[in-house]
Every structure is written in structure tokens, then in C-alpha cells.
C-alpha positions as a Markdown table, in Angstrom:
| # | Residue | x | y | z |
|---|---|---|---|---|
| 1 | Unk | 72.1 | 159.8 | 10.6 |
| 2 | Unk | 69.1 | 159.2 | 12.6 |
| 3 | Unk | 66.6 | 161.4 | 14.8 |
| 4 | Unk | 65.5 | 160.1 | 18.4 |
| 5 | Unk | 63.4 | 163.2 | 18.4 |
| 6 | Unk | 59.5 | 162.4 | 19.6 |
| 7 | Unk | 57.3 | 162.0 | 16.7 |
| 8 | Unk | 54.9 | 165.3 | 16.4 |
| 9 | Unk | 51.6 | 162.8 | 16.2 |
| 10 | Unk | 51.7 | 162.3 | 19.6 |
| 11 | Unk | 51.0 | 165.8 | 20.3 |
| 12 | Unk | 47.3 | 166.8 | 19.9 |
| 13 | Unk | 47.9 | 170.0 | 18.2 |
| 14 | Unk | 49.5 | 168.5 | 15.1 |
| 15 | Unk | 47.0 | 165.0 | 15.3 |
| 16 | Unk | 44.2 | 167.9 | 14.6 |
| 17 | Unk | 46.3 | 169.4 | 12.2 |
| 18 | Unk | 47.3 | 166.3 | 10.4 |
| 19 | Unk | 44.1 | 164.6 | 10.2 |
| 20 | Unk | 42.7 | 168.0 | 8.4 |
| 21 | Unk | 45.3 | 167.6 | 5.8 |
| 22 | Unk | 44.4 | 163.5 | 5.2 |
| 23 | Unk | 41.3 | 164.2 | 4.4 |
| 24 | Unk | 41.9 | 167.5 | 2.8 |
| 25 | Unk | 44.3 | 165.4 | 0.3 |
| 26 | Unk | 42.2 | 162.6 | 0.3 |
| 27 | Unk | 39.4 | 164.6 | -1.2 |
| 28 | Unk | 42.0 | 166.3 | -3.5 |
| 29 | Unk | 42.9 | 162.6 | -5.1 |
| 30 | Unk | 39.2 | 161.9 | -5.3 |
| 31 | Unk | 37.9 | 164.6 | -7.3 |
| 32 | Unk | 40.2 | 164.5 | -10.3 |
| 33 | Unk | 38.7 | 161.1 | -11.1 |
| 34 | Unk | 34.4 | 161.6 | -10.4 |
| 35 | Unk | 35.1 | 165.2 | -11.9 |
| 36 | Unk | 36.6 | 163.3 | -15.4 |
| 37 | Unk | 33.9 | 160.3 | -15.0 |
| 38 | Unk | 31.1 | 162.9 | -14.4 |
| 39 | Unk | 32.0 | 165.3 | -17.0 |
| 40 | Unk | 32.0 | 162.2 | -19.7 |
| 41 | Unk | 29.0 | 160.7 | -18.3 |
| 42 | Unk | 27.0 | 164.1 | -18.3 |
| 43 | Unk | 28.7 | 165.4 | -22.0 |
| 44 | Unk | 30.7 | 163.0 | -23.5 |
| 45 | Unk | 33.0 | 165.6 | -24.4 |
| 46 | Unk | 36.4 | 165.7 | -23.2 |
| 47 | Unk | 36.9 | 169.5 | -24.4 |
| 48 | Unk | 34.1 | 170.6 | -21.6 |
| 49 | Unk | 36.6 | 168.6 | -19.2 |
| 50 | Unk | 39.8 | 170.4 | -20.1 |
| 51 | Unk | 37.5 | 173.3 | -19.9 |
| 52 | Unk | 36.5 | 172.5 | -16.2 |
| 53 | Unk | 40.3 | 171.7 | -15.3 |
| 54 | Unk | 41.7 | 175.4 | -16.8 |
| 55 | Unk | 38.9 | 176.7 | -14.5 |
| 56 | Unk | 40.5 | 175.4 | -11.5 |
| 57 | Unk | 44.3 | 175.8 | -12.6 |
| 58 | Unk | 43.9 | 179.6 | -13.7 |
| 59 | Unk | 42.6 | 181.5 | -10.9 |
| 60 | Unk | 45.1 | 179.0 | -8.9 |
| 61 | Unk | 47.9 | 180.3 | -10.9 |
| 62 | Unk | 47.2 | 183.9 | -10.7 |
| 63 | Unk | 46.4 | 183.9 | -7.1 |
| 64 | Unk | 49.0 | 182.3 | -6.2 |
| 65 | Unk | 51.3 | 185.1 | -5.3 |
| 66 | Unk | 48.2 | 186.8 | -3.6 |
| 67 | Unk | 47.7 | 183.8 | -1.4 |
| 68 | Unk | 51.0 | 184.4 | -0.3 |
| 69 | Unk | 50.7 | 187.4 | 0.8 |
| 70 | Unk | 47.2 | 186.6 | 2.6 |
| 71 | Unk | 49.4 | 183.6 | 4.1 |
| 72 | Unk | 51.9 | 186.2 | 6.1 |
| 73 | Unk | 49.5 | 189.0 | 6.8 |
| 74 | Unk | 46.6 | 187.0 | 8.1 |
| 75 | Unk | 46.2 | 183.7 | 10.5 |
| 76 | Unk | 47.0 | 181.1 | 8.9 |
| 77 | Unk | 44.3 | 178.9 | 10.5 |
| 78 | Unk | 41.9 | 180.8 | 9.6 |
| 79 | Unk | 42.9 | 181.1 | 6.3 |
| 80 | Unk | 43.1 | 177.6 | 5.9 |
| 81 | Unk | 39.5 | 177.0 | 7.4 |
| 82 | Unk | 38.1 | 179.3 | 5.1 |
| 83 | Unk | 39.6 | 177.6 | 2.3 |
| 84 | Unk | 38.5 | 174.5 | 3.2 |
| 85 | Unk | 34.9 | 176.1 | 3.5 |
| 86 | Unk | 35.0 | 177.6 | 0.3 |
| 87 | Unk | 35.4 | 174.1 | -1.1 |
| 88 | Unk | 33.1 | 172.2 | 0.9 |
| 89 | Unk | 30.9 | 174.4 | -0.3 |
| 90 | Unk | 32.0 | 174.2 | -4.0 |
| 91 | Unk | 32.2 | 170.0 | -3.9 |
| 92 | Unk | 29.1 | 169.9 | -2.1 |
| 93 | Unk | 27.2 | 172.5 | -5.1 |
| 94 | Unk | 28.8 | 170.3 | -7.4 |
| 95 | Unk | 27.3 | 167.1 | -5.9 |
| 96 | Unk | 23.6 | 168.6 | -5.6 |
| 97 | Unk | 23.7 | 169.6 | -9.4 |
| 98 | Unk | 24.4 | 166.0 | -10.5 |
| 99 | Unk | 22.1 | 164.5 | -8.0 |
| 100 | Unk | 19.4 | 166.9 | -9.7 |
| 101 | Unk | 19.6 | 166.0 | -13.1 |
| 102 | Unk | 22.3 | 167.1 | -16.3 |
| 103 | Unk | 23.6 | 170.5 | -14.9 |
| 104 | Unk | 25.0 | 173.1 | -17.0 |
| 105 | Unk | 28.7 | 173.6 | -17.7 |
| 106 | Unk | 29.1 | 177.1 | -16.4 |
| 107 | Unk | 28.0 | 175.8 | -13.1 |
| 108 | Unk | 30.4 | 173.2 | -12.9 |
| 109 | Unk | 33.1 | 175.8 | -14.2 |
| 110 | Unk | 31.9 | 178.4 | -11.3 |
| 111 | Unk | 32.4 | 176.1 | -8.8 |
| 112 | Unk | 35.6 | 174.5 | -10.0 |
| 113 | Unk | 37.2 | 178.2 | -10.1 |
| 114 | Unk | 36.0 | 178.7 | -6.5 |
| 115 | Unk | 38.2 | 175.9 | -5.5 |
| 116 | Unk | 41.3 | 176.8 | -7.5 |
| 117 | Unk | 41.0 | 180.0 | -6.1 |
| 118 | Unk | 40.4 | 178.4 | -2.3 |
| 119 | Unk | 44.1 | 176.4 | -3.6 |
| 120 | Unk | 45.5 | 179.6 | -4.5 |
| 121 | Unk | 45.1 | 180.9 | -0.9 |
| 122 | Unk | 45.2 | 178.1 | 1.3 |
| 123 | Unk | 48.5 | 176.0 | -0.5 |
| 124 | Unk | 50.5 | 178.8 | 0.6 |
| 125 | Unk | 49.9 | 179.2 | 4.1 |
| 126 | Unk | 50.3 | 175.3 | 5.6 |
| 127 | Unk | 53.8 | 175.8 | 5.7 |
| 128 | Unk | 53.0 | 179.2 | 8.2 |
| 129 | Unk | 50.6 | 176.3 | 9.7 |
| 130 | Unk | 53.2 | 173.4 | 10.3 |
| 131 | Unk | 55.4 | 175.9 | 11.8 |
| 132 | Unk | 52.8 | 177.6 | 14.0 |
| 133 | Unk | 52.0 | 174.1 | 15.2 |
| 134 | Unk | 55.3 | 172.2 | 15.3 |
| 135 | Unk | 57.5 | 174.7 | 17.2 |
| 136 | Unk | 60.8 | 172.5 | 17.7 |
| 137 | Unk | 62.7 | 172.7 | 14.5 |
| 138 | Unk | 64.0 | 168.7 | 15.2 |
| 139 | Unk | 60.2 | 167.8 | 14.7 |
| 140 | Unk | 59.7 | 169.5 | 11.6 |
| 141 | Unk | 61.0 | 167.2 | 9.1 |
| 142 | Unk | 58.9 | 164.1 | 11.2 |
| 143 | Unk | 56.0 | 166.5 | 10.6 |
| 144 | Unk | 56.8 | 167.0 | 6.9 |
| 145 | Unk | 57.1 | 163.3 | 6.5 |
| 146 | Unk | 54.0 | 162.7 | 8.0 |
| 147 | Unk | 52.3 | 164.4 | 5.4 |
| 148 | Unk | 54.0 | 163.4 | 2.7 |
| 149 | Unk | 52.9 | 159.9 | 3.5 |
| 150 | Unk | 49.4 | 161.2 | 3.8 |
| 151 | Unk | 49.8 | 162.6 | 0.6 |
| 152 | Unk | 51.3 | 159.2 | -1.1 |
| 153 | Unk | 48.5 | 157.4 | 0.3 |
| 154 | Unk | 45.7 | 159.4 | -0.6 |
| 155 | Unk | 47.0 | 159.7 | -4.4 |
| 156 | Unk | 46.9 | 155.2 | -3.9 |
| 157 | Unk | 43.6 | 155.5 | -2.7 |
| 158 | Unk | 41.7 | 158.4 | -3.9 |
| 159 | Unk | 41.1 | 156.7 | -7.4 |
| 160 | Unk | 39.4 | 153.4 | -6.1 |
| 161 | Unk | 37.4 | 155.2 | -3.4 |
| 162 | Unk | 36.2 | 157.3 | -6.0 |
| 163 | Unk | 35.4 | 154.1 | -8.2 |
| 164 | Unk | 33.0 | 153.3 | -5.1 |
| 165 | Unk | 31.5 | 156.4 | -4.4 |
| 166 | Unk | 30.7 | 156.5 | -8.6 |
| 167 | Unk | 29.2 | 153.2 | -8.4 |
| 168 | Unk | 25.8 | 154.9 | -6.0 |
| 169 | Unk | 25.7 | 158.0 | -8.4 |
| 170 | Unk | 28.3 | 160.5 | -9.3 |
| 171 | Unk | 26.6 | 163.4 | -7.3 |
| 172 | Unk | 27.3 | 161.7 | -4.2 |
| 173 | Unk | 31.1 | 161.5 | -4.6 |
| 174 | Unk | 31.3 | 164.9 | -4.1 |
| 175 | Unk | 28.8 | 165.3 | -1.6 |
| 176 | Unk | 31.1 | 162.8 | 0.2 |
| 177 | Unk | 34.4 | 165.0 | -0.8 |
| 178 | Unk | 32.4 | 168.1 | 0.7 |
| 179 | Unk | 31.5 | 166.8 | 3.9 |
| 180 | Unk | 35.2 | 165.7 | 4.0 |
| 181 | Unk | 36.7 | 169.2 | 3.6 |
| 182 | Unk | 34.1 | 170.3 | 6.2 |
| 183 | Unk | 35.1 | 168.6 | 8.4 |
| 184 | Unk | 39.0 | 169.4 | 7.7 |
| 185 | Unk | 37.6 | 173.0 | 8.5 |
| 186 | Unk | 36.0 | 171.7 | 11.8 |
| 187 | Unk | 39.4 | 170.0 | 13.3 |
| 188 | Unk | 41.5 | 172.9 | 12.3 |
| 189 | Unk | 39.1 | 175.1 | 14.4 |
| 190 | Unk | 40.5 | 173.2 | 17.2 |
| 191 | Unk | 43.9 | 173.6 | 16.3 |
| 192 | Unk | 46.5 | 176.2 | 18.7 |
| 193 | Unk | 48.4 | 177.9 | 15.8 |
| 194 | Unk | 51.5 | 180.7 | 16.7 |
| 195 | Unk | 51.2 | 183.5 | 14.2 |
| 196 | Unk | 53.8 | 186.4 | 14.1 |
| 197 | Unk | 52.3 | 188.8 | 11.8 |
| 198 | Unk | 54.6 | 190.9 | 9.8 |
| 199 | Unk | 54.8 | 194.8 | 9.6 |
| 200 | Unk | 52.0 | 195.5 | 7.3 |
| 201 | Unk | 53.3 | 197.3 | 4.0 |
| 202 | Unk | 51.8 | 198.1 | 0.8 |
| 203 | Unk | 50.5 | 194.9 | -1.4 |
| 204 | Unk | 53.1 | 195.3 | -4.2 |
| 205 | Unk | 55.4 | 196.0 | -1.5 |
| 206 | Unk | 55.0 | 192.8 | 0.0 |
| 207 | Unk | 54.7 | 191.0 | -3.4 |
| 208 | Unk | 58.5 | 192.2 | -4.0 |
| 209 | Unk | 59.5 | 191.7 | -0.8 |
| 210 | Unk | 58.7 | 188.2 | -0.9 |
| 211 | Unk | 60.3 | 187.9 | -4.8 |
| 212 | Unk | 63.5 | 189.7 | -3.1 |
| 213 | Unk | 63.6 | 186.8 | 0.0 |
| 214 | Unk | 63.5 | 184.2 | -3.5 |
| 215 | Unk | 66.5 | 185.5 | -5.5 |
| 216 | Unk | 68.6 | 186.4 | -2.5 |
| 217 | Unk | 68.8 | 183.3 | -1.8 |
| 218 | Unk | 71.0 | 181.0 | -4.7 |
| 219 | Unk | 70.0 | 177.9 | -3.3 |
| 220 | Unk | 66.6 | 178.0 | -3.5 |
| 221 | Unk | 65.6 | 179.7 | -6.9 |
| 222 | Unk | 68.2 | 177.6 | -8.6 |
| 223 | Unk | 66.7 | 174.9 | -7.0 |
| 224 | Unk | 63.3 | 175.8 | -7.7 |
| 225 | Unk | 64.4 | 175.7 | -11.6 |
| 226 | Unk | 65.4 | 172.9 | -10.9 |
| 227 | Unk | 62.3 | 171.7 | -9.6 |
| 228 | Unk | 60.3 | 173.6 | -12.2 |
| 229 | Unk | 62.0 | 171.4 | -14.9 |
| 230 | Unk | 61.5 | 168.2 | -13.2 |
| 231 | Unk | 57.8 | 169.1 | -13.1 |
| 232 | Unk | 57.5 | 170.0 | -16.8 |
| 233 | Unk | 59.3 | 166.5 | -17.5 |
| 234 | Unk | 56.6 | 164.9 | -15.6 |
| 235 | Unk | 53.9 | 166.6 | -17.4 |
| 236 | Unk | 56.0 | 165.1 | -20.5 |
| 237 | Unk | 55.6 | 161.6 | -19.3 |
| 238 | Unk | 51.5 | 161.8 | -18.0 |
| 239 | Unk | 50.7 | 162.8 | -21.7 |
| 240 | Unk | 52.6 | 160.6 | -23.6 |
| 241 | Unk | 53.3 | 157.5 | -21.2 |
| 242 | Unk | 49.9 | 156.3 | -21.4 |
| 243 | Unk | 50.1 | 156.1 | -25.2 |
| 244 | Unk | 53.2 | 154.3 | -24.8 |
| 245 | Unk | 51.9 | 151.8 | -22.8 |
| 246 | Unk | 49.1 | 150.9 | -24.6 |
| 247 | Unk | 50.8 | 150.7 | -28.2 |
| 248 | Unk | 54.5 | 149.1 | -27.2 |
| 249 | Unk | 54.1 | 147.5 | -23.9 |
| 250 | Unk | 51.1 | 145.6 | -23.2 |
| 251 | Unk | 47.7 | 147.9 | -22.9 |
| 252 | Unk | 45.9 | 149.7 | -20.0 |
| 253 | Unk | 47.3 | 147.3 | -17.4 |
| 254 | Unk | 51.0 | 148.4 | -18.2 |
| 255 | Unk | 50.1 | 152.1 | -17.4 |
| 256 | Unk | 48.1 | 151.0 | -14.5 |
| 257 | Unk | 51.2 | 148.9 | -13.0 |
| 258 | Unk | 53.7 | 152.1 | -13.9 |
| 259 | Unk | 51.5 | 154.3 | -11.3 |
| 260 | Unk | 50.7 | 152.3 | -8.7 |
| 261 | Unk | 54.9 | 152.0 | -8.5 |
| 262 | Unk | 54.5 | 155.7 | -8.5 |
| 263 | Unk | 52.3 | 156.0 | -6.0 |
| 264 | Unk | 53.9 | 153.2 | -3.5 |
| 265 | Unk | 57.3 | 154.8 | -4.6 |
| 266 | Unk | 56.4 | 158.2 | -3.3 |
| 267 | Unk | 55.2 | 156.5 | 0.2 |
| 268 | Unk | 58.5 | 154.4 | 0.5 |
| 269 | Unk | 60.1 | 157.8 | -0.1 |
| 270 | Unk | 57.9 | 159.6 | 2.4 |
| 271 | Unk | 58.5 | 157.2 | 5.3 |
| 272 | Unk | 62.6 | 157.5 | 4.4 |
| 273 | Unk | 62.4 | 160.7 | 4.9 |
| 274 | Unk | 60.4 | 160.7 | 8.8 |
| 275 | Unk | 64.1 | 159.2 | 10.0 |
| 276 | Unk | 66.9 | 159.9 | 7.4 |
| 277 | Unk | 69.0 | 163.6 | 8.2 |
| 278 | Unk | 71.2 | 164.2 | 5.2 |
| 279 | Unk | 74.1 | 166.5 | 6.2 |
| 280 | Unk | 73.1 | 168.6 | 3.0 |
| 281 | Unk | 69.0 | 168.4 | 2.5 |
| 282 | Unk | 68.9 | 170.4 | -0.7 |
| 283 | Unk | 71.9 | 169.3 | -2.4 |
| 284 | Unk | 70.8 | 165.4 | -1.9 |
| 285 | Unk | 67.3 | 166.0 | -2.4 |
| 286 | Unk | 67.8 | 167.7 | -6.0 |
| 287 | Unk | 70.5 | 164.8 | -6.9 |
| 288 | Unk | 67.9 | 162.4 | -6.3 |
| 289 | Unk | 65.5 | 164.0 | -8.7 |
| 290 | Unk | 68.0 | 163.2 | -11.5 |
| 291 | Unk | 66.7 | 159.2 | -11.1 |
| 292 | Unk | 63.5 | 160.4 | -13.2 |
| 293 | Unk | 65.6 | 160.7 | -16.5 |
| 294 | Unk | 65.9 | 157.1 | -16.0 |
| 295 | Unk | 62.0 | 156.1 | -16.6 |
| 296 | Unk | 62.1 | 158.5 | -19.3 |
| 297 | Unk | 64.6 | 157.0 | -21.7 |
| 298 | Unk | 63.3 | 154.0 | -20.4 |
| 299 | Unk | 59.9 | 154.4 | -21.7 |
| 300 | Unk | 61.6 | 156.2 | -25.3 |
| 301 | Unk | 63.1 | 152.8 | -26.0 |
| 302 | Unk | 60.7 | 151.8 | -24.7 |
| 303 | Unk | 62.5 | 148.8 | -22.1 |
| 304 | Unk | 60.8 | 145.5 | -20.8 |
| 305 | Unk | 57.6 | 146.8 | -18.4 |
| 306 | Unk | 59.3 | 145.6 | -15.9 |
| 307 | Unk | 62.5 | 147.7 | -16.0 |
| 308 | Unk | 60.5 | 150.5 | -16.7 |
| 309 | Unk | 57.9 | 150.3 | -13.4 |
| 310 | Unk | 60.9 | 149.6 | -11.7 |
| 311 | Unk | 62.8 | 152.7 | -12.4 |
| 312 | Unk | 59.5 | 155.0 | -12.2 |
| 313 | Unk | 59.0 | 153.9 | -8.6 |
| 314 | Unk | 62.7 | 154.4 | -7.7 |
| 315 | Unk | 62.2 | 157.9 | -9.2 |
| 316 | Unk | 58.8 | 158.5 | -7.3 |
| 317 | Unk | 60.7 | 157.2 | -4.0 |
| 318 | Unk | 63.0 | 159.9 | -4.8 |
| 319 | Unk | 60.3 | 162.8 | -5.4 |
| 320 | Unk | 58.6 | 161.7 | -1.7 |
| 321 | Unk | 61.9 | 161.7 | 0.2 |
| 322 | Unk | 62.7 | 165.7 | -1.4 |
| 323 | Unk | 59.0 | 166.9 | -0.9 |
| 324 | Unk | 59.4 | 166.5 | 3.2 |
| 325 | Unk | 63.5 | 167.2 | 3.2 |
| 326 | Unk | 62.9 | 170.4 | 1.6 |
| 327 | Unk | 59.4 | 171.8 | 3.4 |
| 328 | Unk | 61.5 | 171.4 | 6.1 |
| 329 | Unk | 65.1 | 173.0 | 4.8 |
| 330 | Unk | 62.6 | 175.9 | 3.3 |
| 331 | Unk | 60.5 | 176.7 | 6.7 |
| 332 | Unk | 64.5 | 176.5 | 8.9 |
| 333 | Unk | 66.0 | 178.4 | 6.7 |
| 334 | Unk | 63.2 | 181.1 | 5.4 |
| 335 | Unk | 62.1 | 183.9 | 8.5 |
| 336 | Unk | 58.2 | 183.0 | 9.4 |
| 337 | Unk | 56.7 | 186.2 | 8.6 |
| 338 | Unk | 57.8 | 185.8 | 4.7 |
| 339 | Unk | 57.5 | 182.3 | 4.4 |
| 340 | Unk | 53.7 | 182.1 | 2.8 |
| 341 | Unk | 55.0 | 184.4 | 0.1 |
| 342 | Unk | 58.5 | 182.4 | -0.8 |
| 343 | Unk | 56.4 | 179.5 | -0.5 |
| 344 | Unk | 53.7 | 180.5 | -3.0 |
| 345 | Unk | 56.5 | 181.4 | -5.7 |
| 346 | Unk | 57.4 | 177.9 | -4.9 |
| 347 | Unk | 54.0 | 176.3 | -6.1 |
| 348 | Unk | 53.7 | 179.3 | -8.7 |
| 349 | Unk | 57.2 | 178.2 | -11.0 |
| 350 | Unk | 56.4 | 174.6 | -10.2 |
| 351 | Unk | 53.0 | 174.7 | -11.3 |
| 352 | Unk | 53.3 | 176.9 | -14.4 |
| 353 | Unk | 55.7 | 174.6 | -16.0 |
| 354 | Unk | 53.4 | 171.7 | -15.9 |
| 355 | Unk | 51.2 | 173.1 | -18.7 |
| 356 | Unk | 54.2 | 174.0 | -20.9 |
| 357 | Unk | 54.4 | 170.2 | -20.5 |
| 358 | Unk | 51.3 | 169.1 | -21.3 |
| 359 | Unk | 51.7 | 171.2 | -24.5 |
| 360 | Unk | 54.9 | 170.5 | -25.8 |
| 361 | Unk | 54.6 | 167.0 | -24.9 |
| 362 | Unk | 52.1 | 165.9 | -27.4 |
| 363 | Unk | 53.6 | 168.4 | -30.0 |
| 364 | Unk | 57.2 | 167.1 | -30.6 |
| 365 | Unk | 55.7 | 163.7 | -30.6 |
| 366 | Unk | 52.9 | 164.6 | -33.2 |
| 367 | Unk | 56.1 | 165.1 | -35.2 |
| 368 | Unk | 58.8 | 163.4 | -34.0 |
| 369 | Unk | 57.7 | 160.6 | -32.6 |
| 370 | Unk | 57.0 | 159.9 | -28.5 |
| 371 | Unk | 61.1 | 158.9 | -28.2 |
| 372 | Unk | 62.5 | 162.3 | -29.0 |
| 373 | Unk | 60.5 | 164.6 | -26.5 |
| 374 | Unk | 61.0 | 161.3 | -23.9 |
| 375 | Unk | 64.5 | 162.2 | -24.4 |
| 376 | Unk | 64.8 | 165.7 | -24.0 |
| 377 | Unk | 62.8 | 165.6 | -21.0 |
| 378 | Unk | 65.5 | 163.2 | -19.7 |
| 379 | Unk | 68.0 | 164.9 | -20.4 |
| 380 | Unk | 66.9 | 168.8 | -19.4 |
| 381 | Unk | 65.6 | 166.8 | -15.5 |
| 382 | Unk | 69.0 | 165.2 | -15.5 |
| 383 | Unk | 70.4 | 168.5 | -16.5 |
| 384 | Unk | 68.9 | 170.7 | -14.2 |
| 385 | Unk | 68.7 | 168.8 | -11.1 |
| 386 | Unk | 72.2 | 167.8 | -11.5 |
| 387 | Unk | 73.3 | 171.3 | -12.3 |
| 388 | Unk | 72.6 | 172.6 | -9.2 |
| 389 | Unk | 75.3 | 171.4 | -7.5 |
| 390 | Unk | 77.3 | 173.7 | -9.3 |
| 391 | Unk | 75.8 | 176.7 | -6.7 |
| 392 | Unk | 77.5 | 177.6 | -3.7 |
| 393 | Unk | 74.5 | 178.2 | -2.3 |
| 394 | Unk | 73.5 | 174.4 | -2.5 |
| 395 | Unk | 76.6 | 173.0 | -2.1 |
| 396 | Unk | 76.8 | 174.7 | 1.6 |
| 397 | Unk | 74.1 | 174.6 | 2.6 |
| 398 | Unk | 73.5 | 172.4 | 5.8 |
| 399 | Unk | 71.6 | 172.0 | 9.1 |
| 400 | Unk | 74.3 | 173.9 | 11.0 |
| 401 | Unk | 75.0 | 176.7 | 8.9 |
| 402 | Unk | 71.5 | 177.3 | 7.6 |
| 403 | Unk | 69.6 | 180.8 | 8.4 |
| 404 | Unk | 67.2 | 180.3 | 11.3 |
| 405 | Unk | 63.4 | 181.4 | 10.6 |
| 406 | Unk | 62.3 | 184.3 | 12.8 |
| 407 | Unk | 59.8 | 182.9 | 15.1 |
């Protein structure tokens, strides 16, 4: 079924507000890669990057139920200006210490923890953000798309625009990414957000009343299992599919083909969803997820290349059409002045699951072989995404029976 709602971008409010994410995301893509190339150039030691990384993912882990309930109380332009600030500022420190010679580890660490901790507030209140900005509901999922096919193009062209900016001297890559979050700050500034501030409670008060909104709802913490799973699958497959790839199918250029199928994947997926209305948005969306078994047997075999790339960007197609489907079935169905706090559990169980991933991954296959935790991550994503169309809370939910936010 298809929309003949007007596209948000032609209204100036979300243009500012959509341009601020690109280039917020587009310095988010870069960064991984100069961080990795600058840490090895400057120390040759990949234990001072996984060092750097846990900086950033910590502090964004623990704050993320915080920045949730920053994300109801507060404006969430603001709070999404500051953030960008506070990274600008952490990029551009980064970028200076390069540029002036070998700089030392903590300082890199400090400034990396400032921007997880920037994530931590700011991830949660952009939904508070596309709903303060994008007032008709019909728009919303347009919206959502829309950034989801900034997000799939920034993750295509983050790594070779960091290539460039590496090849003047590393320093300046995040110089660049600074300025870039800057000015992110700069067009939200401009941006007309609605707020509706909630009654203000006590902090651990809000913390459980945002917890309570989660599990009274069966649709979306089963879901968000569901999701949590799927996450720690992929985790699975970014440890051990390069490994793969360069032992039993070919080399560098095998792992190189198998995510740039991701990455176009996810913007196939995106643009689906900016004119596709499923009658059930949460039940089709987590169905889809179950394609990402697929790729994961695939590579346990392992299959021809071919049959492999081909089923990982069918399973990242799926991923980009559920990211926008349900932002939007989450900010319809969940009452605005909770929403930064149902949304930051959200990122929270997604999140932690990745690092059980990145630890079990390597572990089984240390003694099993890659093919047995390839397997089980198959099988627990086909499992669990599957699985939830077993609740009656995803099975009926739809666009005409679903809760309306409070505005």
C-alpha cells in the first residue's frame, strides 16, 4: 500500500534537521576508520585501539538510560546541539594532538569517552526531535526513511572519505569530522522543535517509569529481544567473517565485496521503506530480520562468494527497511513525553548484546571451529525474530489500532 503523503524534505524545518543528521552520521562512519589507522600508525598496537573503543562504548552504555531521561525532561534541540558540541570539540582535540606530534593514549581515551558520553545523551532524544519537527504522523515514516538512507549512505562513504582525508595527515580527518559536527550543531540552532515536557518526578522515578512504558507493552520488549539477538548475531559475523573470507573464499576482496552488499542492501531497504505501509510494521519488520540466518549458514559452509554476498545484502535490505518501519511504529505508538526513555532502553539491550558477540564469537570458534558459532547465531536470529510472532502483542498490532503518542 502506498503513501501520496508530501515528502517532509520539502519542508524547511526537517531539511535543517535532516542535513544535521547527514553530516552528524557522516562523521560517525568516518571516525571508526582514521581512529583505527591513527591508533596503528601512532602505536602499532591494536590493544591501545580496543582500549580507545571501550572508552567510547562504556560511558555510552551506562548513560544510556540517563540520556533518556535528559531526552524527556529537557529540549531536545538543545540537547542535541550540545551533543554535537561536545564532539566537535572532542574530534577537533583529537585532530590537534595528531597534527602536533605522537600524543598520549589517555588523551585520546579522554576525548573518545567525551563522545560516547555525547552518544549516550544525544541517541536518545532524535526520536523526541523527528517528532517535534515532523508533526503529521503520515510523514513520519517518509522522515524515518530519509534518514535511514542517510545512514546507509554514510556507512558506503564514510570509509573512502576517510581514505582521503588520511592521505594529507591523519590529524586532519578529524579536524574535518569536527568542523562537521559543528556545523550539525549550527543547523539545528535553526531548527523549530515542539517539546511537551513531562511532569518532573524524581530521577529513579522517571528511570522506572520509563522501564514500566517497556514491559507494558508485549510487542515491543519481545521485539526488542528479538532485536537484541539479531544484533549479537551480527557481532558474531563482523568477528569471524573476515577470517572466513580470507582463508575459504578468496582474500581481502571477498570481505570487501560482502559489505559493500551490506551497505547498498541497507540503502535499497531504506528507500523501500519511504513508500511501502505494511498493514502490521512490527510483525513484518521482525520477520524480515529472519533473512540474516541465511548469510550465516552461508558463510559456515562456507557457499560460493557469490551466494553468500548475495544473501548478506538481501539481509541488510531487510535491516534498512525495519530501522525506519519501526522509529516510526515506536514514536505512533509510544506517548511523546516518555519516548526518549523507551527509546534509550531500545539502544541500551541492542547495544549491550553486541559485545557479548564480539566475545563469544571468537571463543566457540577458538574451539569449535568458525561453522558451529556461524550456526548458532543462525539459528538463535531465526529463532528469535521469528518467535515473535507468537505475541499478541505483535501479531495485532497495526496502524489503526495502535496507541497514539500524546503530543
Amino acid at each position: 500500500m502506498l503513501t501520496a503523503a508530501p515528502h517532509p524534505l520539502r519542508t524547511r524545518r526537517f531539511r535543517l534537521l535532516f542535513t544535521s543528521r547527514a553530516l552528524a552520521l557522516l562523521g560517525d562512519a568516518v571516525t571508526p576508520v582514521a581512529l583505527a589507522l591513527a591508533v596503528l600508525q601512532v602505536t602499532g598496537s591494536t590493544s591501545d585501539l580496543a582500549l580507545l573503543l571501550g572508552c567510547a562504548m562504556v560511558p555510552r552504555l551506562l548513560l544510556l538510560p540517563v540520556g533518556g531521561v535528559a531526552g524527556d525532561r529537557f529540549d531536545a534541540r538543545t540537547i542535541g546541539m550540545a551533543t554535537a558540541l561536545v564532539r566537535a570539540v572532542a574530534q577537533v582535540f583529537v585532530g590537534v594532538q595528531l597534527l602536533g606530534g605522537a600524543p598520549e593514549l589517555w588523551q585520546l581515551a579522554v576525548a573518545e569517552a567525551c563522545g560516547g558520553v555525547a552518544t549516550a545523551f544525544g541517541q536518545p532524544a532524535f526520536s523526541p526531535l523527528v517528532i517535534g519537527t515532523v508533526t503529521e504522523p503520515a510523514a513520519r515514516q517518509r522522515a524515518n526513511a530519509a534518514i535511514g538512507a542517510a545512514t546507509s549512505a554514510s556507512r558506503l562513504a564514510g570509509p573512502p572519505l576517510a581514505g582521503v582525508l588520511l592521505l594529507a595527515e591523519a590529524g586532519w580527518a578529524f579536524v574535518v569530522v569536527g568542523v562537521g559536527y559543528l556545523v550539525s550543531a549550527g543547523l539545528l540552532a535553526l531548527v523549530r522543535v515542539r517539546h511537551v515536557a513531562p511532569k518532573r518526578r524524581p530521577f529513579f522515578a522517571d528511570l522506572r517509569q520509563g522501564w514500566a512504558e517497556v514491559r507494558s507493552r508485549d510487542w515491543y520488549w519481545t521485539s526488542l529481544v528479538a532485536h537484541s539477538v539479531w544484533n549479537g548475531a551480527a557481532a558474531v559475523l563482523a568477528t569471524l567473517g573476515p577470517a572466513v573470507a580470507l582463508e575459504e573464499l578468496g582474500g581481502e576482496g571477498a570481505w570487501v565485496a560482502l559489505t559493500t552488499a551490506g551497505g547498498a542492501g541497507l540503502l535499497v531497504g531504506s528507500l523501500v521503506a519511504d513508500r511501502a505501509r505494511p498493514r502490521n510494521p512490527v510483525l513484518t519488520g521482525n520477520l524480515g530480520l529472519t533473512v540474516y540466518a541465511a548469510p550465516l549458514a552461508l558463510l559456515a559452509v562456507p557457499a560460493p562468494l557469490w551466494v553468500i554476498v548475495g544473501a548478506y545484502g538481501v539481509a541488510q535490505a531487510a535491516l534498512g527497511f525495519l530501522n525506519p518501519v519501526w522509529e516510526t511504529a515506536v514514536q505512533d505508538a509510544i506517548p511523546g513525553p516518555v519516548l526518549a526513555r523507551v527509546v534509550s532502553y531500545d539502544w541500551l539491550l541492542s547495544l549491550a548484546a553486541m559485545p557479548v558477540g564480539y566475545v563469544l564469537g571468537p571463543l566457540a570458534a577458538g574451539a569449535w571451529g568458525p561453522g558451529v558459532p556461524l550456526v548458532a547465531a543462525a539459528v538463535l536470529v531465526a529463532v528469535a525474530c521469528a518467535g515473535t510472532a507468537a505475541v499478541p502483542g505483535v501479531r495485532d498490532f497495526g496502524r489503526r489500532s495502535v496507541e497514539l503518542a500524546v503530543k
